[in-house]
C-alpha positions as CSV (number, residue, x, y, z in Angstrom):
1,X,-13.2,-19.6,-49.6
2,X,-12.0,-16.2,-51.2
3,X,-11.0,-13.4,-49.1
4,X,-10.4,-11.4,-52.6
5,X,-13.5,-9.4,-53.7
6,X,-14.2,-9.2,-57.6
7,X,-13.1,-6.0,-57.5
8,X,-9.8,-7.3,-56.5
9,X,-10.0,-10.0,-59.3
10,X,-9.5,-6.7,-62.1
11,X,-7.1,-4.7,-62.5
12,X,-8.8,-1.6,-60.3
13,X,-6.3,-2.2,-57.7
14,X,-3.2,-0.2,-59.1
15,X,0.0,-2.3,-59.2
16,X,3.0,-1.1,-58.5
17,X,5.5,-0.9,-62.1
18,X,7.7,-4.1,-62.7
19,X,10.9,-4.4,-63.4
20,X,11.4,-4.6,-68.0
21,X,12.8,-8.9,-66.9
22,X,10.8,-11.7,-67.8
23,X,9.5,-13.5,-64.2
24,X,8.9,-17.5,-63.9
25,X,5.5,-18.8,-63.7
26,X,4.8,-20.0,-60.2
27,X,3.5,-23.4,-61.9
28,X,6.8,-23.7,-63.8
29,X,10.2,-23.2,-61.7
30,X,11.1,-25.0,-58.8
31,X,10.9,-23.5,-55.2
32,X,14.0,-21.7,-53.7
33,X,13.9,-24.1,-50.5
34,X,12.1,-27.1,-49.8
35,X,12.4,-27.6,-46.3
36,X,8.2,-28.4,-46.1
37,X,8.5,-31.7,-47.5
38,X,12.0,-32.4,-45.7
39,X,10.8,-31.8,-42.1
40,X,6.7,-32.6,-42.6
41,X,5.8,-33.3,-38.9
42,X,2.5,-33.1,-37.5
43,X,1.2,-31.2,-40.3
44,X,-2.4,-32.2,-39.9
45,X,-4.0,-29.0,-39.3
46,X,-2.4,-27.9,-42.2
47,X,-3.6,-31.0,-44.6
48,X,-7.3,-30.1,-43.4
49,X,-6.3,-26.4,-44.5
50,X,-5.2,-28.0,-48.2
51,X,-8.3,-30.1,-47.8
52,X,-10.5,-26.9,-47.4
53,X,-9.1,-25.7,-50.9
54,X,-9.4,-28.8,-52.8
55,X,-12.9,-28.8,-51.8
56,X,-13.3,-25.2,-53.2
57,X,-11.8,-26.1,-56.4
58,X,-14.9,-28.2,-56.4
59,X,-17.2,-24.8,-55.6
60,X,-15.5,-22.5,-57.5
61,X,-14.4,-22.7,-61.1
62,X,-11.9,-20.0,-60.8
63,X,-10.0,-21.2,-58.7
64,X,-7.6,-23.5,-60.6
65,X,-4.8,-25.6,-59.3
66,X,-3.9,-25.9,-55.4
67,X,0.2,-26.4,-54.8
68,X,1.1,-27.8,-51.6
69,X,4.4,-27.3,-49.5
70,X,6.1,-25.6,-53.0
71,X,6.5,-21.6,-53.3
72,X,4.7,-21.2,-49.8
73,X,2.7,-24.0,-47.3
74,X,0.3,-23.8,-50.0
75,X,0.1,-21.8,-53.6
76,X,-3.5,-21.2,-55.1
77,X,-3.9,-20.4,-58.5
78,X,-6.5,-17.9,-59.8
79,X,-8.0,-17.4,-63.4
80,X,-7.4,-13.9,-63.9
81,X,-10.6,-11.1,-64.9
82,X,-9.7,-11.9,-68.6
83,X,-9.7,-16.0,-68.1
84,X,-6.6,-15.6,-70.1
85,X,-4.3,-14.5,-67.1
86,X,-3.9,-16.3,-64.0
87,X,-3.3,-15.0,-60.4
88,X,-1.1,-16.9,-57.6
89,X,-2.2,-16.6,-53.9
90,X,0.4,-17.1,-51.6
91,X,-1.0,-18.6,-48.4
92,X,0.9,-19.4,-45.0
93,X,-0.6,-21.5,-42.3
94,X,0.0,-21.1,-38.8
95,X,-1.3,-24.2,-36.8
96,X,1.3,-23.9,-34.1
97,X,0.7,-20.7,-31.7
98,X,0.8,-19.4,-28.5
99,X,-3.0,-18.7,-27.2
100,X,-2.8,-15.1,-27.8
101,X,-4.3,-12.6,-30.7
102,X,-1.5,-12.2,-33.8
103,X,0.0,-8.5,-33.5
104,X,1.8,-6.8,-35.5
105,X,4.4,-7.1,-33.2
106,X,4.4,-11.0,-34.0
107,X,3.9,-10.4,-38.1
108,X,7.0,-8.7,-37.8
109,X,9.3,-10.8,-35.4
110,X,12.2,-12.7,-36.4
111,X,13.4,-16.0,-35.1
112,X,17.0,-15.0,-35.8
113,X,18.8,-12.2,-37.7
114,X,18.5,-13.9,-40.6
115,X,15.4,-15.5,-40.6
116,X,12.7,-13.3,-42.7
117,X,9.4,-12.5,-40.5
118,X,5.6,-13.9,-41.5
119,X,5.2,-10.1,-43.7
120,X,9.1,-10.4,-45.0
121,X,9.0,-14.0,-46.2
122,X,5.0,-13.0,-47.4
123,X,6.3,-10.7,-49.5
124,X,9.1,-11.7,-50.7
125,X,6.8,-15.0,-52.2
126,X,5.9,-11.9,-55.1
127,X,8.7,-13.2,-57.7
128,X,6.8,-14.8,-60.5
129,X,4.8,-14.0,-63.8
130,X,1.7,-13.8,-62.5
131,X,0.3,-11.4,-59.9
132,X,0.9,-12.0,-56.5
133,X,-1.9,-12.2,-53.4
134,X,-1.3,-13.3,-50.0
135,X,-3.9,-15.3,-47.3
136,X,-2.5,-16.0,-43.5
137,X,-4.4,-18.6,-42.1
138,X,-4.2,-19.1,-37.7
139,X,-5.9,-20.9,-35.2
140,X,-6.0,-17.5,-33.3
141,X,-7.2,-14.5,-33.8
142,X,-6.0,-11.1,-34.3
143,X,-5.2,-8.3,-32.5
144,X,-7.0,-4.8,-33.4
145,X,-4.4,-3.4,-35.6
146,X,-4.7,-6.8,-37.9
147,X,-7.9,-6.8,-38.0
148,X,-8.5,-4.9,-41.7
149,X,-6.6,-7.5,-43.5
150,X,-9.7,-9.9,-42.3
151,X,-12.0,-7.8,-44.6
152,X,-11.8,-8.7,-48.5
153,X,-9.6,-7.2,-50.3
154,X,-10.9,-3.6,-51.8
155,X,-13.8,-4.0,-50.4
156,X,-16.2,-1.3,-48.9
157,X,-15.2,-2.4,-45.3
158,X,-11.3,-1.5,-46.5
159,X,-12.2,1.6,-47.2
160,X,-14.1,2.6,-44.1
161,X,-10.8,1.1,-42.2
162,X,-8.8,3.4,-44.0
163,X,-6.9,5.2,-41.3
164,X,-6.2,2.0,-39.3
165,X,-4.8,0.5,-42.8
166,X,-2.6,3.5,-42.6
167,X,-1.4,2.8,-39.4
168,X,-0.5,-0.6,-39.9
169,X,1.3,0.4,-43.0
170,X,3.3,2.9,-40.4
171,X,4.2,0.4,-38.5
172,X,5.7,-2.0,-41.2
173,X,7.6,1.0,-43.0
174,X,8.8,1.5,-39.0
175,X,10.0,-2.3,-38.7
176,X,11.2,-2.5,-42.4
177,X,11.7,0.9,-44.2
178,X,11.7,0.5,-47.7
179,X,11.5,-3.1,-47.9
180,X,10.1,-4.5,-51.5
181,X,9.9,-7.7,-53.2
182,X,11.3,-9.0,-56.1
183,X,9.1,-7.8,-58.3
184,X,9.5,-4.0,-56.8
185,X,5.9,-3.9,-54.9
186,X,6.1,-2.7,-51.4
187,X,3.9,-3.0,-48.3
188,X,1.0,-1.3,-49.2
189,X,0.8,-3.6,-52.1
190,X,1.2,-6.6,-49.3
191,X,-1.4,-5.0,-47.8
192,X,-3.8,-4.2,-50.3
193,X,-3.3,-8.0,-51.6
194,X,-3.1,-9.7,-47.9
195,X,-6.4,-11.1,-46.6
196,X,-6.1,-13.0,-43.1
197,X,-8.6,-16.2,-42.2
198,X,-8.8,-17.2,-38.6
199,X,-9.9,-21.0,-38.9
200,X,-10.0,-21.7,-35.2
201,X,-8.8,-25.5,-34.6
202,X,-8.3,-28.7,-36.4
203,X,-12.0,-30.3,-35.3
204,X,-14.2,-27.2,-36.2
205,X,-12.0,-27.1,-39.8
206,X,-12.3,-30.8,-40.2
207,X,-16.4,-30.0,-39.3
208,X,-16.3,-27.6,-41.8
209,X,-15.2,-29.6,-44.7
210,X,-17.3,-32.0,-44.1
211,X,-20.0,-29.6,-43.9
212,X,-19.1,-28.1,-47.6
213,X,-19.1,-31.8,-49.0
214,X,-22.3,-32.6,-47.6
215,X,-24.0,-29.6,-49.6
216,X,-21.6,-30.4,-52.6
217,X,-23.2,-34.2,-52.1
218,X,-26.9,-33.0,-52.2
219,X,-25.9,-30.5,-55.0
220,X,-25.4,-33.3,-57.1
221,X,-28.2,-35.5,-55.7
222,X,-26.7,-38.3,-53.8
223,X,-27.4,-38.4,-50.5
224,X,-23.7,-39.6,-48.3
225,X,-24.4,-41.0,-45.2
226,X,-21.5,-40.1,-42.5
227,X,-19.1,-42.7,-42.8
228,X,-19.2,-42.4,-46.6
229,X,-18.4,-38.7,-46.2
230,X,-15.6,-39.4,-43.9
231,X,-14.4,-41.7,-47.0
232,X,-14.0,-39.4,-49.0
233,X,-12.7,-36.8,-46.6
234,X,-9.8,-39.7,-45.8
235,X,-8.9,-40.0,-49.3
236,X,-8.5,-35.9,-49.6
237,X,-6.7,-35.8,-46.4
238,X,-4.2,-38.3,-48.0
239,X,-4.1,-36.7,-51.3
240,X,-3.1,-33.6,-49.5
241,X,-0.8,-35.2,-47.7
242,X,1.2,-37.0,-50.4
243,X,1.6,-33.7,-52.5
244,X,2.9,-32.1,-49.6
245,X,5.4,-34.8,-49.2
246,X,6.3,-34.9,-52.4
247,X,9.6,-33.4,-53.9
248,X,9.5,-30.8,-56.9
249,X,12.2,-33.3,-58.6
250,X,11.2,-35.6,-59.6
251,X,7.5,-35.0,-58.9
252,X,6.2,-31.8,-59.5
253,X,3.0,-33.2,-60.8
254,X,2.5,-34.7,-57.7
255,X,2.4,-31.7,-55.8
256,X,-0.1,-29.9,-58.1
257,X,-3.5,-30.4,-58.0
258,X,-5.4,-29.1,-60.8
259,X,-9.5,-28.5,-60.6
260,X,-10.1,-30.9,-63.7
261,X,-8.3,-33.3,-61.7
262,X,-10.9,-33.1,-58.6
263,X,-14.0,-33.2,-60.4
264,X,-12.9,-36.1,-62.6
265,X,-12.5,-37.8,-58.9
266,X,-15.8,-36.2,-57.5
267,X,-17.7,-37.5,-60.4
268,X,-16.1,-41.1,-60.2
269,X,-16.3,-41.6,-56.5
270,X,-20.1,-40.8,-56.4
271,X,-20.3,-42.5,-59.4
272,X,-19.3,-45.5,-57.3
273,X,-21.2,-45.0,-54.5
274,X,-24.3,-44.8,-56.4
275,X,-23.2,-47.8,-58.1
276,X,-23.3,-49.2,-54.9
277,X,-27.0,-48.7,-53.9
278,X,-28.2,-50.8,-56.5
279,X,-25.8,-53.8,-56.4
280,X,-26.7,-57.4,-54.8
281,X,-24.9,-58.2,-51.8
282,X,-21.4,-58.5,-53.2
283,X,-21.6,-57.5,-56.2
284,X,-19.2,-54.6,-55.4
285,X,-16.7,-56.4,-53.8
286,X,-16.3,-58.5,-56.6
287,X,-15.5,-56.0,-58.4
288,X,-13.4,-53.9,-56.1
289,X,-11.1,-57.7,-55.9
290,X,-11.2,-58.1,-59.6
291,X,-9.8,-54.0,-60.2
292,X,-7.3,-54.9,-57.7
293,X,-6.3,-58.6,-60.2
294,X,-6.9,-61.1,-57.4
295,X,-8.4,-64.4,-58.3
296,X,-11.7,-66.4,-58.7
297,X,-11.3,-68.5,-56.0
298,X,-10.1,-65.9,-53.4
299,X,-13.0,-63.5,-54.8
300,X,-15.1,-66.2,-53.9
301,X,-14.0,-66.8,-50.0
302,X,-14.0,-63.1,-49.5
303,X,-17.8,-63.2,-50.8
304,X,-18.6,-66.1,-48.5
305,X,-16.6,-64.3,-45.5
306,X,-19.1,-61.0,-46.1
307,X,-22.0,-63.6,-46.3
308,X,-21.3,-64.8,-43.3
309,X,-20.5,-62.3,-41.1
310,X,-23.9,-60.2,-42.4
311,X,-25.7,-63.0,-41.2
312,X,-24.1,-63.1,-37.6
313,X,-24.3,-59.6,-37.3
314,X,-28.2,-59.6,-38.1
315,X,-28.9,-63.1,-36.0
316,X,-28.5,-62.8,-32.1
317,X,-25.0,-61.4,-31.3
318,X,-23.0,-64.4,-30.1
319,X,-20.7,-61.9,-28.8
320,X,-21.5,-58.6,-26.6
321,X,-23.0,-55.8,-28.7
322,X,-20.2,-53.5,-27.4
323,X,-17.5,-55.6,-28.3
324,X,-19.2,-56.3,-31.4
325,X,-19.2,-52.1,-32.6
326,X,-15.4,-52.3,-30.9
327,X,-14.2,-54.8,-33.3
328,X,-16.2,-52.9,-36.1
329,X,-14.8,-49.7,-35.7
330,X,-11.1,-51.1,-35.4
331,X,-11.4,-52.8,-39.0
332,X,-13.0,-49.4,-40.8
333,X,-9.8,-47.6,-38.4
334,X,-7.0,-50.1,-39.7
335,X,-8.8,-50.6,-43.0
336,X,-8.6,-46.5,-43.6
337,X,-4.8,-46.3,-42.2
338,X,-3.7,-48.9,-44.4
339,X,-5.9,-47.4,-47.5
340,X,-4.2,-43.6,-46.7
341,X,-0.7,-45.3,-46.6
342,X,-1.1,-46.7,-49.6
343,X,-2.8,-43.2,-51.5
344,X,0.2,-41.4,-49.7
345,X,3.1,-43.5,-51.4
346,X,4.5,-44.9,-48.1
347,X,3.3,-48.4,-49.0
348,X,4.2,-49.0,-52.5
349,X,1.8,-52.4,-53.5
350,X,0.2,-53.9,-56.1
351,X,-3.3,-54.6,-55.4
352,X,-2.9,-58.7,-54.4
353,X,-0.4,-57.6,-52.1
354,X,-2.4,-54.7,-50.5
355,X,-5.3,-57.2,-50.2
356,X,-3.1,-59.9,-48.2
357,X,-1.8,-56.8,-46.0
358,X,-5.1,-56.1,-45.1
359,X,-6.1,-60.1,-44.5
360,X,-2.4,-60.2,-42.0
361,X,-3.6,-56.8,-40.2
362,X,-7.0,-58.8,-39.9
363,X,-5.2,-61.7,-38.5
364,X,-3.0,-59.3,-36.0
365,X,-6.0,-58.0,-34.4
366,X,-7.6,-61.3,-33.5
367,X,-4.4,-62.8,-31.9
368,X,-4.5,-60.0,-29.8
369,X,-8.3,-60.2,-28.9
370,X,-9.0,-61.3,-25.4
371,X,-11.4,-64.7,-25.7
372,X,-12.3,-66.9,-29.1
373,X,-10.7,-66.2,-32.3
374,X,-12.5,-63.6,-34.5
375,X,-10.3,-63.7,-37.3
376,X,-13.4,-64.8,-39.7
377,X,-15.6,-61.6,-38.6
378,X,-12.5,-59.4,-38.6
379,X,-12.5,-60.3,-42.7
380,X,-16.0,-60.5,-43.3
381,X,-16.3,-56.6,-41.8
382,X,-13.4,-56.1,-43.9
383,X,-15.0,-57.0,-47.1
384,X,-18.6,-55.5,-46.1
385,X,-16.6,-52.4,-46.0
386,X,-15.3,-52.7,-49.6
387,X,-18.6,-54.1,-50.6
388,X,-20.1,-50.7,-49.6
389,X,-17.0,-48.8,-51.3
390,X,-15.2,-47.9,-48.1
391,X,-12.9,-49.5,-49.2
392,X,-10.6,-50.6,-52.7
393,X,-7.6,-52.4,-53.2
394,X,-6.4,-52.2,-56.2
395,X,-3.8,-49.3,-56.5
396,X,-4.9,-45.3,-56.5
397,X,-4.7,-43.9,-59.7
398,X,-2.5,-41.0,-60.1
């Protein structure tokens, strides 16, 4: 997931001299603007970008904490060559583009006069304590002229593109003569610090995390089967989601997500599914409905529900097989809506009250079924589903 080379990671790339001022961590002062989390529409592509990060956090120990929708789309932060020092990669996403290559022509444009271009508003990201890098992320890719910022920074291939990195920097002096950021660096330094990822659409991406989780799965010897994947995936997706919807004030710590705080979930949730393998028949949904502080008695219905609808669905189907799968996938669809909701924030309830939410949006879907009430297999799928640890009620933790 790094477009930086080691020999970008030390300090063999010359920076340009800062100003004698004392700069703001990244990590500590508020954004300039917030407009991300204000007008966050149709951001999925960007999610599964967020997504792809988080994961590395899980492959790679340097890289340290992933901000979403704060200084830039999203902010990654770097341990430095000395593991003291710390780096911050400011990376913009572009998941809404004409079906053209990126030119330099459209790096530079502006909306209006005064609306910065991608390489202005890039740049101009370098205003904090700790060395600034910058990734571009588009569905498309680019043109000729763009394509050495696709090669890792100070990397051999850099140098053999040499003369067309001096072109390009021709053509940004051209569009912006003299142009710095706040920290004095100009474009060469943007340049020399820019890598640029074309990451095609939101289905190969989404492919491709659940590629990297796979191996991560088998790294660790548990073997996911899809639907547990696409668990896990869900949960990310939501994480991702809610830090990017989140507001610096009052929760900043929201919006960061730190590698310890990953692992600690990695290692719980297979955990859990482990767990899983080696329970009786109900065993973990009992315990998913005691976390979530529901009662004996309903614990007990829900385990008779799962018992029952087990046995219909290995008996002869008194239903169609198709309609059968159809009514399956709808409860793991609504089941993971309502799950994501409530990891996002946008339902705020307490684990009894998720759990009768889930029963009602059981109920909804058999009154309107076609033909004889289903309601009881609706809610025994539902709890198979948590009994296998596709599901939880109880609130997430934060």
């Amino acid at each position: 997931m790094r477009l930086f080379s080691e020999a970008a990671q030390v300090d063999s790339c010359k920076e340009s001299s800062e100003p004698a001022i004392i700069w703001p961590s990244v990590g500590e002062i508020a954004p300039i603007e917030e407009g991300g989390p204000n007008a966050r529409k149709g951001f999925n592509y960007q999610d599964e970008i967020a997504v792809s990060f988080y994961i590395a956090m899980l492959e790679d120990q340097s890289l340290l904490r992933v901000q979403c929708e704060t200084h830039d789309d999203l902010v990654l932060i770097w341990a430095g060559a000395d593991d003291a020092s710390e780096k911050a990669e400011y990376v913009q996403v572009k998941g809404s583009e004409q079906d053209k290559y990126w030119s330099v022509a459209d790096l530079c444009s502006r909306k209006t006069k005064t609306t910065p271009s991608i390489f202005e508003a890039s740049l101009a990201r370098d205003r904090h304590m700790e060395p600034g890098r910058f990734r571009i992320v588009t569905l498309r890719p680019v043109s000729e002229a763009l394509v050495p910022l696709t090669y890792a920074c100070a990397s051999e291939a850099r140098t053999l593109a040499a003369e067309k990195i001096a072109e390009l920097r021709a053509s940004l002096d051209g569009k912006f003569p003299g142009v710095k950021s706040p920290k004095g660096n100009d474009c060469q330094y943007w340049i020399d610090h820019c890598g640029w990822e074309v990451r095609n659409d939101l289905t190969v991406a989404r492919r491709d995390n659940l590629r990297r989780l796979l191996l991560l799965s088998n790294a660790a010897g548990v073997l996911l089967v899809g639907e547990q994947l696409e668990l896990l995936l869900d949960e990310l997706r939501a994480w991702a989601k809610a830090a990017g919807d989140a507001k610096w004030v009052p929760d900043k710590a929201k919006k960061i997500i730190s590698r310890s705080q990953l692992q600690a979930w990695w290692t719980a949730r297979l955990a859990e599914l482990l767990d899983a393998r080696g329970a009786s028949a109900g065993g973990q949904l009992a315990a998913k409905m005691e976390a979530a502080g529901l009662p004996e008695e309903v614990i007990s219905l829900a385990i008779d529900l799962r018992r029952s609808y087990a046995a219909e669905v290995r008996a002869p189907r008194y239903m169609e097989s198709d309609r059968a799968e159809h009514l399956q996938s709808r409860v793991k669809s609504e089941a993971m809506s309502l799950r994501a909701s409530l990891i996002a924030g946008d339902l705020k309830l307490s684990g009894p009250a998720f759990h009768a939410t889930c029963v009602k949006r059981m109920d909804e879907i058999s009154a309107a079924a076609a033909g004889e009430d289903v309601s009881a297999f609706l809610k025994g799928c539902l709890y198979d589903i948590a009994d296998r640890c596709l599901l939880r009620f109880e609130q997430p933790q934060p």
